[in-house]
PLY file of the C-alpha trace (Angstrom):
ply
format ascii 1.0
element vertex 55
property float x
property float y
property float z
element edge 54
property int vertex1
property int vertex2
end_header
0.00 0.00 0.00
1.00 3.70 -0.96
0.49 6.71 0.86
0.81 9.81 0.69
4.05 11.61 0.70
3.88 13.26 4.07
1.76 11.06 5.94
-1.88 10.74 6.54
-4.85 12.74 8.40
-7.18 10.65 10.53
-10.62 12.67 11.40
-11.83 9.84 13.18
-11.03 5.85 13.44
-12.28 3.96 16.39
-9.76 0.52 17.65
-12.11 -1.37 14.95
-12.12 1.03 12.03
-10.92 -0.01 8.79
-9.00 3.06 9.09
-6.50 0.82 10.76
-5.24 -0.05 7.82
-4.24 3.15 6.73
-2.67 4.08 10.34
-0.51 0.90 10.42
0.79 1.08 6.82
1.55 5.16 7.81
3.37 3.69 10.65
5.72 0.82 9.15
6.67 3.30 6.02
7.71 6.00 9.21
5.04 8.47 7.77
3.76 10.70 10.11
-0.33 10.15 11.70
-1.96 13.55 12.13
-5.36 13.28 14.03
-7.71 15.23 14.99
-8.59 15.93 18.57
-12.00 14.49 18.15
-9.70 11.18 18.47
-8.23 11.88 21.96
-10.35 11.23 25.32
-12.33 8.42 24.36
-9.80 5.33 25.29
-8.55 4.48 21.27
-5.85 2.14 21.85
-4.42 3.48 18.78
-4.00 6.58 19.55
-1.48 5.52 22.89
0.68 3.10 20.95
1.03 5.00 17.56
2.15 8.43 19.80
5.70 10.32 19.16
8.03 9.22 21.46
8.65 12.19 23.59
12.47 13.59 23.53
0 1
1 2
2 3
3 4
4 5
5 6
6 7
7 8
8 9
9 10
10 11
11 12
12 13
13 14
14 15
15 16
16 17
17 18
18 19
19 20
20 21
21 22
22 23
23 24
24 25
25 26
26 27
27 28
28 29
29 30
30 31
31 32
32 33
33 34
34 35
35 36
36 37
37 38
38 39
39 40
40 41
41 42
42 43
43 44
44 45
45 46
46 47
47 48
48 49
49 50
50 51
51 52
52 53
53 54
């Protein structure tokens, strides 16, 4: 699967959307995951592990 150059822009994606996909594939070609607050404060297990590291 190709992506976009920069990375991708997730508006919303519960731990069972197909959106998944997309966010794993962003992840193992080191793309970058925007997402949009909506996506924080509701317990996505996505959103912990796929995180910056801090530095």
């Amino acid at each position: 699967m190709s992506l976009s150059k920069e990375g991708i822009v997730v508006v919303q994606a519960d731990d069972e959307s197909g959106t998944q996909h997309a966010i794993r594939h962003a992840h193992k070609q080191n793309k970058k995951i925007y997402a949009l607050p909506n996506n924080f404060g509701k317990e996505y297990k996505w959103v912990e592990k796929y995180k910056p590291a801090k530095t």
